[in-house]
PDB file of N, CA, C and O in Angstrom:
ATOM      1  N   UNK A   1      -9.024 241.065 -42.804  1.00  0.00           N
ATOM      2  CA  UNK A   1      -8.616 241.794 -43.976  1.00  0.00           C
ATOM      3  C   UNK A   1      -9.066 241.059 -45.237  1.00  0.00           C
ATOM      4  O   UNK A   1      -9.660 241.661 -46.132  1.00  0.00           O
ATOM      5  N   UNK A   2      -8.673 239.249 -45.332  1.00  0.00           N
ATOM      6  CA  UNK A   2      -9.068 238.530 -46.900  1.00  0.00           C
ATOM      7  C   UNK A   2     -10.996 239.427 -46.987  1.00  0.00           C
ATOM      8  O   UNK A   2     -11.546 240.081 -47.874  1.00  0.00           O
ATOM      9  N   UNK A   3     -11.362 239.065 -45.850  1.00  0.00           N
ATOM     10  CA  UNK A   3     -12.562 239.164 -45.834  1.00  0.00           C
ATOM     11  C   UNK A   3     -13.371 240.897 -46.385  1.00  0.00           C
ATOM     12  O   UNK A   3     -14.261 241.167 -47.192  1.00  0.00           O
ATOM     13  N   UNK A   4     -12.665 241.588 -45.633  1.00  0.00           N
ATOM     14  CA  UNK A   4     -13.167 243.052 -45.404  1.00  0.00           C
ATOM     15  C   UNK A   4     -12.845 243.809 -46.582  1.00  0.00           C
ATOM     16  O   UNK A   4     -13.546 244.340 -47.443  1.00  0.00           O
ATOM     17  N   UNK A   5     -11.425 243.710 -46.376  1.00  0.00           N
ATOM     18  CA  UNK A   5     -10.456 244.641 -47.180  1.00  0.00           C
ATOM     19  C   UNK A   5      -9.505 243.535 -48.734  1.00  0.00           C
ATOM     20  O   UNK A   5      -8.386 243.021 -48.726  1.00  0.00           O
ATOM     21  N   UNK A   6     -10.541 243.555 -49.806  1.00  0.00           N
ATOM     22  CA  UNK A   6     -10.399 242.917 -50.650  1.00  0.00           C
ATOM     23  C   UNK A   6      -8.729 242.750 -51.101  1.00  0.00           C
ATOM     24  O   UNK A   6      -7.863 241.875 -51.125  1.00  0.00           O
ATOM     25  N   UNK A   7      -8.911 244.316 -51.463  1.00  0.00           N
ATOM     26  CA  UNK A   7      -7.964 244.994 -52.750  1.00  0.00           C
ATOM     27  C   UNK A   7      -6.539 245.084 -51.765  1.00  0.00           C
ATOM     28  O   UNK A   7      -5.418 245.015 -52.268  1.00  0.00           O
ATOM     29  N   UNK A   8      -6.756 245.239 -50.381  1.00  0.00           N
ATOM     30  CA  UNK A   8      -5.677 245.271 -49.749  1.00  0.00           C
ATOM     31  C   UNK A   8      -4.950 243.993 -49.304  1.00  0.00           C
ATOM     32  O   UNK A   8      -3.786 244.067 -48.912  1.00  0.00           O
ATOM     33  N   UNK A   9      -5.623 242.792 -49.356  1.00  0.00           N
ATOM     34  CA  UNK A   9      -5.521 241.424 -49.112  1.00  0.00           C
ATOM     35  C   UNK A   9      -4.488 241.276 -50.434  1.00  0.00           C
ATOM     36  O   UNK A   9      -3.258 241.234 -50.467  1.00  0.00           O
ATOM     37  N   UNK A  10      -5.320 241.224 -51.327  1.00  0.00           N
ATOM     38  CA  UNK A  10      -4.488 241.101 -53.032  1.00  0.00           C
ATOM     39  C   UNK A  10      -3.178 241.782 -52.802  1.00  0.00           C
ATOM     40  O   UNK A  10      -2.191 241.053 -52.888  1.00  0.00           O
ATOM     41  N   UNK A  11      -3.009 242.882 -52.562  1.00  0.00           N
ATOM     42  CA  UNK A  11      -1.579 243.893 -52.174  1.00  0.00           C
ATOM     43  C   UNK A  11      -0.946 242.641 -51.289  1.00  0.00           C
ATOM     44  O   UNK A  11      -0.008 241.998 -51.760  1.00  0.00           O
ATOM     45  N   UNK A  12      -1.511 242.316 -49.959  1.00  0.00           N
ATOM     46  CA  UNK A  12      -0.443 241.324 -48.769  1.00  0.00           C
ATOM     47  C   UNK A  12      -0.234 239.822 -49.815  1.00  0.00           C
ATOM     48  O   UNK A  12       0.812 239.177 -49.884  1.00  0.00           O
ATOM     49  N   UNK A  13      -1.105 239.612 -50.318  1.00  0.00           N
ATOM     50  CA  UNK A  13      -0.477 238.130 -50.930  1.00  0.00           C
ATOM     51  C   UNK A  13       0.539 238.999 -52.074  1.00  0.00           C
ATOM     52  O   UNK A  13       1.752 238.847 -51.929  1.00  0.00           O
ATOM     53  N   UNK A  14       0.176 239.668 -52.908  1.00  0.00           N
ATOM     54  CA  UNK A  14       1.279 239.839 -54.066  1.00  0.00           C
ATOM     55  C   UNK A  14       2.741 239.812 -53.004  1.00  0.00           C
ATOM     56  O   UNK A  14       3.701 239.043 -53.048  1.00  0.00           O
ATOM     57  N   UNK A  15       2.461 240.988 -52.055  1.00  0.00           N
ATOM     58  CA  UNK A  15       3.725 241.033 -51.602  1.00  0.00           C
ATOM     59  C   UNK A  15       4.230 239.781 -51.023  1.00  0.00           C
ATOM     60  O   UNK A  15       5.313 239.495 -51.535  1.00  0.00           O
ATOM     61  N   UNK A  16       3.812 238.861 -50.072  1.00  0.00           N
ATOM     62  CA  UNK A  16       4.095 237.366 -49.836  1.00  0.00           C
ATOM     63  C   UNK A  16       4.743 236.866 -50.858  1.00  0.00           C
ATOM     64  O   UNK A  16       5.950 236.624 -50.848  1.00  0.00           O
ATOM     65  N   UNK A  17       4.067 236.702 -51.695  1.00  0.00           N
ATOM     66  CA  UNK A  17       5.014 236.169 -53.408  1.00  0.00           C
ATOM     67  C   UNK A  17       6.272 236.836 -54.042  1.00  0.00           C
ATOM     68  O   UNK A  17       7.028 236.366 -54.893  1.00  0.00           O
ATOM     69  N   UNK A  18       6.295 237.558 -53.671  1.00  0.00           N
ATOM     70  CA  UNK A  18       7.558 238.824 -54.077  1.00  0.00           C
ATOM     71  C   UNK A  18       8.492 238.603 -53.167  1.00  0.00           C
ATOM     72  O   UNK A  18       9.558 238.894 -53.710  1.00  0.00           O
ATOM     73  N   UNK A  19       8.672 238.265 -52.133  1.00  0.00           N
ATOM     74  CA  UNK A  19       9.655 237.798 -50.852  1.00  0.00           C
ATOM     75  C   UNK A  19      10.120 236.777 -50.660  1.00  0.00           C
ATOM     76  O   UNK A  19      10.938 236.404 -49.820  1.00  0.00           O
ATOM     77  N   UNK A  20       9.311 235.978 -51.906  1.00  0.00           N
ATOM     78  CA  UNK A  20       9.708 234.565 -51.602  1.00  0.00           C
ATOM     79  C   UNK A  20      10.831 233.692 -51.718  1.00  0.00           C
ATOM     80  O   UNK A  20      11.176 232.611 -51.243  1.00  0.00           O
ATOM     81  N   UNK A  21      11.460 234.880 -52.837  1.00  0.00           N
ATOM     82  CA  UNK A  21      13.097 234.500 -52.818  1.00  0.00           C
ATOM     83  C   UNK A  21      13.724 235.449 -52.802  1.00  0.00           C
ATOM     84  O   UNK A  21      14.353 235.721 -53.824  1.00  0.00           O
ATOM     85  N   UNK A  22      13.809 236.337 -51.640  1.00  0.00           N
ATOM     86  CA  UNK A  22      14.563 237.318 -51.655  1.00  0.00           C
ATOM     87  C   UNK A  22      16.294 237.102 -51.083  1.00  0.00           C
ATOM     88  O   UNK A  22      16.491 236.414 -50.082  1.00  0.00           O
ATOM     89  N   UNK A  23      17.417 237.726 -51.792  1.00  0.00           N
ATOM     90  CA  UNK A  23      18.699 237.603 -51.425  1.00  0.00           C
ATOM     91  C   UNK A  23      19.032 237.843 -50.374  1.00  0.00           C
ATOM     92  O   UNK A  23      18.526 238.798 -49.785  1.00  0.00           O
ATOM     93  N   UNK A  24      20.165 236.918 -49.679  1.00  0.00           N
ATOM     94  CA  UNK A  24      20.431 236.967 -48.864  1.00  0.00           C
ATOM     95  C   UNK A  24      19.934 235.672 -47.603  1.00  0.00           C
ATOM     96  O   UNK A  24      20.561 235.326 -46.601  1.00  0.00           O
ATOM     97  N   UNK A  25      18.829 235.257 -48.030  1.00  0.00           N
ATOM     98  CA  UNK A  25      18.063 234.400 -47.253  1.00  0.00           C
ATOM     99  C   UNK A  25      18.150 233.044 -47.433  1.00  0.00           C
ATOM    100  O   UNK A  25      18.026 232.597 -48.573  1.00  0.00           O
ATOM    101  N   UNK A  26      18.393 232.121 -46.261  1.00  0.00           N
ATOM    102  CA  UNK A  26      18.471 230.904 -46.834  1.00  0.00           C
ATOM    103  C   UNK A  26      16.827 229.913 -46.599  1.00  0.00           C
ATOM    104  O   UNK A  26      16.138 229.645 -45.614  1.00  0.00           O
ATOM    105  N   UNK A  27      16.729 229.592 -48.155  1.00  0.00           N
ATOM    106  CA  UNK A  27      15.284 229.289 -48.245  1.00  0.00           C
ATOM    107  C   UNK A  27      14.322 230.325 -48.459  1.00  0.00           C
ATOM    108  O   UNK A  27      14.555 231.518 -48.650  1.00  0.00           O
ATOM    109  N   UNK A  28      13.133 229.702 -48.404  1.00  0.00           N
ATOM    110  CA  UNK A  28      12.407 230.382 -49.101  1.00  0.00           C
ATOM    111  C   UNK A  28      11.654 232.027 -47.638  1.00  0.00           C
ATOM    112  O   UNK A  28      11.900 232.280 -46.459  1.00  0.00           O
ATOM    113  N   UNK A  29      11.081 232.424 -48.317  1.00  0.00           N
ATOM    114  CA  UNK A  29      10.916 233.670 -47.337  1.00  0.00           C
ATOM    115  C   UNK A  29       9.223 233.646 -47.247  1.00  0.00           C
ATOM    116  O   UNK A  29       8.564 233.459 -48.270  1.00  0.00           O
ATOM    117  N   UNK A  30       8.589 233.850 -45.947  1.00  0.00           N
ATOM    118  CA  UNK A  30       6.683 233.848 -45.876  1.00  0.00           C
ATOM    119  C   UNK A  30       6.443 234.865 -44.559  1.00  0.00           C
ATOM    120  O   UNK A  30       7.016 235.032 -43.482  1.00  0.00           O
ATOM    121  N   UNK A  31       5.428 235.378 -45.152  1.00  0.00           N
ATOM    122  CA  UNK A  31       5.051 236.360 -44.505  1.00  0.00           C
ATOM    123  C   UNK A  31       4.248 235.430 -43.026  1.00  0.00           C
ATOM    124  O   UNK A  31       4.772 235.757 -41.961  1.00  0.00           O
ATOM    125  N   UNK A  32       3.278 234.538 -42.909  1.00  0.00           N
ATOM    126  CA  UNK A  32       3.356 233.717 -42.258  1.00  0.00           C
ATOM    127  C   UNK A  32       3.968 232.862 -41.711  1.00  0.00           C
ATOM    128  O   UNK A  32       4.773 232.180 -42.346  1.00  0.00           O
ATOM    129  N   UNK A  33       3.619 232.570 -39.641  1.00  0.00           N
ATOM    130  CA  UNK A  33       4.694 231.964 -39.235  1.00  0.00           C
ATOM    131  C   UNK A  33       4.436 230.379 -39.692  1.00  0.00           C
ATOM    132  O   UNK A  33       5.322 229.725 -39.142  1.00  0.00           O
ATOM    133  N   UNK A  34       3.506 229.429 -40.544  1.00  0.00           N
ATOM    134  CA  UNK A  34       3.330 228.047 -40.645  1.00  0.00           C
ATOM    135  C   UNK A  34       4.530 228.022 -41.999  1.00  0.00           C
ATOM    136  O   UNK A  34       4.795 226.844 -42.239  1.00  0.00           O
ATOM    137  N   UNK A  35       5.231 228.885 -42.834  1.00  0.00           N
ATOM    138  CA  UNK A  35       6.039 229.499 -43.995  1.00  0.00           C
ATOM    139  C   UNK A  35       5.296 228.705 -45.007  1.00  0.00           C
ATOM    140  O   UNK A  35       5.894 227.812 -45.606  1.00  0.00           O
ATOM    141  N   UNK A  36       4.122 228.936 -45.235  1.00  0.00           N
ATOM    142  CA  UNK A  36       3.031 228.607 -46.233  1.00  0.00           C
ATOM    143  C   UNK A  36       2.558 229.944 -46.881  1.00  0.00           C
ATOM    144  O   UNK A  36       2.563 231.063 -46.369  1.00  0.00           O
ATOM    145  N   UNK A  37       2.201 229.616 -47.969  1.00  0.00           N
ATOM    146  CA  UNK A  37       2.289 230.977 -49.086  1.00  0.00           C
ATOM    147  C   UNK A  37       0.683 231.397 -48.205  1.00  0.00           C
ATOM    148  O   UNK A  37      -0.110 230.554 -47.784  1.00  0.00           O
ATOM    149  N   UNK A  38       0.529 232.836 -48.101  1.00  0.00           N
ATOM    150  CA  UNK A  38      -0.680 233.271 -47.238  1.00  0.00           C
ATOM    151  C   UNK A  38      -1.783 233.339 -48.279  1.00  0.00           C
ATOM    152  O   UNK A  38      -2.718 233.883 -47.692  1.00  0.00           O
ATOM    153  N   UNK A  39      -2.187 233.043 -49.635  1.00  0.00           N
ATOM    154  CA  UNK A  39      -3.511 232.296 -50.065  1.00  0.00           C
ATOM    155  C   UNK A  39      -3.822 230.986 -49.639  1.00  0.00           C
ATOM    156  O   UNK A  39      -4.983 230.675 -49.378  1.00  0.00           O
ATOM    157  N   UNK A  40      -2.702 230.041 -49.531  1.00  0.00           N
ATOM    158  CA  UNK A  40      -3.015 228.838 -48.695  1.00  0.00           C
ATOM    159  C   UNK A  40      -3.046 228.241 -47.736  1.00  0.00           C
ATOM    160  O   UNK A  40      -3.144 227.036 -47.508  1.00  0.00           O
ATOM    161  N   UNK A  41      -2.897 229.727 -46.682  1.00  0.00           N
ATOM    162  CA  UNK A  41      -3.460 229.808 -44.913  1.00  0.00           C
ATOM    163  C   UNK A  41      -4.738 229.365 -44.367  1.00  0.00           C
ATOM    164  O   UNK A  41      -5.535 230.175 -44.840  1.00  0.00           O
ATOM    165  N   UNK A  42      -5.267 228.696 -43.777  1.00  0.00           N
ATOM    166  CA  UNK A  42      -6.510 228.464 -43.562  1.00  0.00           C
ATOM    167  C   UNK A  42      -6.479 229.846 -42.355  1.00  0.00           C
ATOM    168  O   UNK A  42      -5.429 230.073 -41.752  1.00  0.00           O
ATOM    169  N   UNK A  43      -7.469 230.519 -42.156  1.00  0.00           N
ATOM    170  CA  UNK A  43      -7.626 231.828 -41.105  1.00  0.00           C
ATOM    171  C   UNK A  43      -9.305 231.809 -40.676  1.00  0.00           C
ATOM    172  O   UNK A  43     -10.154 232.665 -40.427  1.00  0.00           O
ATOM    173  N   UNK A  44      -9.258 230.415 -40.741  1.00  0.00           N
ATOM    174  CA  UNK A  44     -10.650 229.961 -40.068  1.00  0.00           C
ATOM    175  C   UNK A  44     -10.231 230.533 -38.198  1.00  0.00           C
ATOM    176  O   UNK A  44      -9.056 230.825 -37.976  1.00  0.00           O
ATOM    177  N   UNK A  45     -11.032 230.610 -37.291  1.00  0.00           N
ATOM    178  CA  UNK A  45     -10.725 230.337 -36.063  1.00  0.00           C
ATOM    179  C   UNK A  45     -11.820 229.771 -35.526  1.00  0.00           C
ATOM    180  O   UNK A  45     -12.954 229.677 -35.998  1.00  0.00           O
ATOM    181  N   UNK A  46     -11.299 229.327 -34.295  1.00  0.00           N
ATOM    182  CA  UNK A  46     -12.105 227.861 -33.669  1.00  0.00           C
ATOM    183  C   UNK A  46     -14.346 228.636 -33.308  1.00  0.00           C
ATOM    184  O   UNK A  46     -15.392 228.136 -32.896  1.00  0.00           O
ATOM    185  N   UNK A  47     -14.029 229.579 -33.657  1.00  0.00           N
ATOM    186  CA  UNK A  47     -15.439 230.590 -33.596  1.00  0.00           C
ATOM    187  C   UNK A  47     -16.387 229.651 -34.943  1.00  0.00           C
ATOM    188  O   UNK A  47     -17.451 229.033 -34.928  1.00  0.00           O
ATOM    189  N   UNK A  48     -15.425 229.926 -35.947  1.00  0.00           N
ATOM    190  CA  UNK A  48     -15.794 229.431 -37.265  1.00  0.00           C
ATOM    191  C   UNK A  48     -16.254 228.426 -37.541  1.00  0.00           C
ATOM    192  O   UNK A  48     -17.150 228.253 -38.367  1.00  0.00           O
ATOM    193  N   UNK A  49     -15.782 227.713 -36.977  1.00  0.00           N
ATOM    194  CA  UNK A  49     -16.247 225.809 -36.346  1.00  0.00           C
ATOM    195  C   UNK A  49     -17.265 225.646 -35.073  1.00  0.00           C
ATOM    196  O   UNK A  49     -17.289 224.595 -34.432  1.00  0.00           O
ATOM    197  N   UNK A  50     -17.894 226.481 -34.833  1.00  0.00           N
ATOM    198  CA  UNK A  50     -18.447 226.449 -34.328  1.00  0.00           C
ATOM    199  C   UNK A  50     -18.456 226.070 -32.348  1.00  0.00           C
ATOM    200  O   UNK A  50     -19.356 225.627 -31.634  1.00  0.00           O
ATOM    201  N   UNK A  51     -16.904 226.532 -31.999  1.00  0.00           N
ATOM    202  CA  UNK A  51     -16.831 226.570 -30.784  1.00  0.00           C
ATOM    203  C   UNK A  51     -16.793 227.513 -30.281  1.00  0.00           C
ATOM    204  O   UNK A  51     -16.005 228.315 -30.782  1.00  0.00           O
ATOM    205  N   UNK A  52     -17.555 227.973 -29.076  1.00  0.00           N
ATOM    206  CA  UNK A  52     -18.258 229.002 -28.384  1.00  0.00           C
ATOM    207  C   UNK A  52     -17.303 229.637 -27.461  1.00  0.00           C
ATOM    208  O   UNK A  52     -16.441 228.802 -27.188  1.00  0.00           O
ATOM    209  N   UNK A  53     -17.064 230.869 -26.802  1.00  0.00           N
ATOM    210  CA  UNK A  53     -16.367 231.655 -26.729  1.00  0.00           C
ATOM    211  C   UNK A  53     -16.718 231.715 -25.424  1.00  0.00           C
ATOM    212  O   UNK A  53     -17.895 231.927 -25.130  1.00  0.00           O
ATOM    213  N   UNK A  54     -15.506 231.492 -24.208  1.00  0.00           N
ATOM    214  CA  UNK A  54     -15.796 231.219 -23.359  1.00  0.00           C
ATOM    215  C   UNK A  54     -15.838 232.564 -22.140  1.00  0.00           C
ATOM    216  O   UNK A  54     -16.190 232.488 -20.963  1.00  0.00           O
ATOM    217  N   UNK A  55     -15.402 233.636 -22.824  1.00  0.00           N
ATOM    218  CA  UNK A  55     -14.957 235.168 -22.395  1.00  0.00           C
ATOM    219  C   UNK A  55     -15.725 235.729 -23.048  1.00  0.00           C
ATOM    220  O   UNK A  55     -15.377 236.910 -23.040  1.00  0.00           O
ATOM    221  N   UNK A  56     -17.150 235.528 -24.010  1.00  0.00           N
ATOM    222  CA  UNK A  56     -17.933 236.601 -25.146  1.00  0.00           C
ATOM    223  C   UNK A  56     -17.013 237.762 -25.546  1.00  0.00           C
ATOM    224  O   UNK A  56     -17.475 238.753 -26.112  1.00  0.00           O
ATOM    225  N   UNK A  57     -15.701 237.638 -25.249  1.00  0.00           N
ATOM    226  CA  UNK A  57     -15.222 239.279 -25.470  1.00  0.00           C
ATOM    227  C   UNK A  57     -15.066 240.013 -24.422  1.00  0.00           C
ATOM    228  O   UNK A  57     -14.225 240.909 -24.496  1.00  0.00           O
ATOM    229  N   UNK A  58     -15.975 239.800 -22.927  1.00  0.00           N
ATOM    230  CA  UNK A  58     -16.018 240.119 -22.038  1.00  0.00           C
ATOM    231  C   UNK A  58     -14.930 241.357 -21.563  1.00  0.00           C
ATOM    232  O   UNK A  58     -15.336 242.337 -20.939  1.00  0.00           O
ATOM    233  N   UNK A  59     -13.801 241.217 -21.862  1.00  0.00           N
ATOM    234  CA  UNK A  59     -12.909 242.308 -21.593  1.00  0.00           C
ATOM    235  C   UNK A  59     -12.292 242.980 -22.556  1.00  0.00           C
ATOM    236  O   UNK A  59     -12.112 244.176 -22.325  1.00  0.00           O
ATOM    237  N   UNK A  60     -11.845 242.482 -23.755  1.00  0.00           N
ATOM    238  CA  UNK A  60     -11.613 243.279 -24.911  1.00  0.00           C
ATOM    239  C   UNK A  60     -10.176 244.452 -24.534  1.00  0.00           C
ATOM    240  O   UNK A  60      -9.819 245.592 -24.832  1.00  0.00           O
ATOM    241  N   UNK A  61      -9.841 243.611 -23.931  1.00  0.00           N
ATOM    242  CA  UNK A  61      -8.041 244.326 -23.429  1.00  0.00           C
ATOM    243  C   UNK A  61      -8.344 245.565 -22.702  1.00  0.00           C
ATOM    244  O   UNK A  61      -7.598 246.528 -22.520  1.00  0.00           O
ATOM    245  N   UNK A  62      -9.839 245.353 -22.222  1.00  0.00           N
ATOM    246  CA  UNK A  62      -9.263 247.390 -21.609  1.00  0.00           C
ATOM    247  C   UNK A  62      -9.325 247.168 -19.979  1.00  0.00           C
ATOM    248  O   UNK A  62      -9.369 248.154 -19.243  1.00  0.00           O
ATOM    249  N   UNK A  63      -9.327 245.660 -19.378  1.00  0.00           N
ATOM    250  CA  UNK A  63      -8.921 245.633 -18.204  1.00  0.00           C
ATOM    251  C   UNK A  63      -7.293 245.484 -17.883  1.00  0.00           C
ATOM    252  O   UNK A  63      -7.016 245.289 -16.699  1.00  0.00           O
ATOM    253  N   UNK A  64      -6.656 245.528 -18.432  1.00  0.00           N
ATOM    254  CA  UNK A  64      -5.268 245.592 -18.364  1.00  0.00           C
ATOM    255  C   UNK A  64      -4.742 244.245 -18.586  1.00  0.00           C
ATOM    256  O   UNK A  64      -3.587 244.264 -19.011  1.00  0.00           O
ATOM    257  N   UNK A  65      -5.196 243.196 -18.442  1.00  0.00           N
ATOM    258  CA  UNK A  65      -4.684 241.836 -18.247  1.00  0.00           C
ATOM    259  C   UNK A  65      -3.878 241.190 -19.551  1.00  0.00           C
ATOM    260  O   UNK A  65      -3.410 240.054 -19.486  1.00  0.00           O
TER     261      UNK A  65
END
């Protein structure tokens, strides 16, 4: 989505920031499970770094598993 879907990324962080102290909650509130504000998520994956994929995709969930 940061990548693809610009304007809709901007929408998920505003909203992240808007939750962040919402009532009722003790502490602070994140849309992510590391509870780091989601502009300062790293959403690299190990592809990105250059480690090779040991399934190419090979099944892509439509064998049931």
């Amino acid at each position: 989505m940061k990548d693809y879907e610009p304007a809709e990324w901007r929408d998920v962080v505003e909203f992240d920031r808007a939750i962040r102290n919402c009532g009722g909650m003790r502490g602070q509130v994140f849309l992510h499970a590391a509870r780091i504000p989601l502009e300062e998520v790293d959403l690299s994956t190990p592809e990105d770094f250059g480690q090779m994929s040991f399934w190419q995709n090979e099944c892509q969930g439509m064998c049931g598993i």
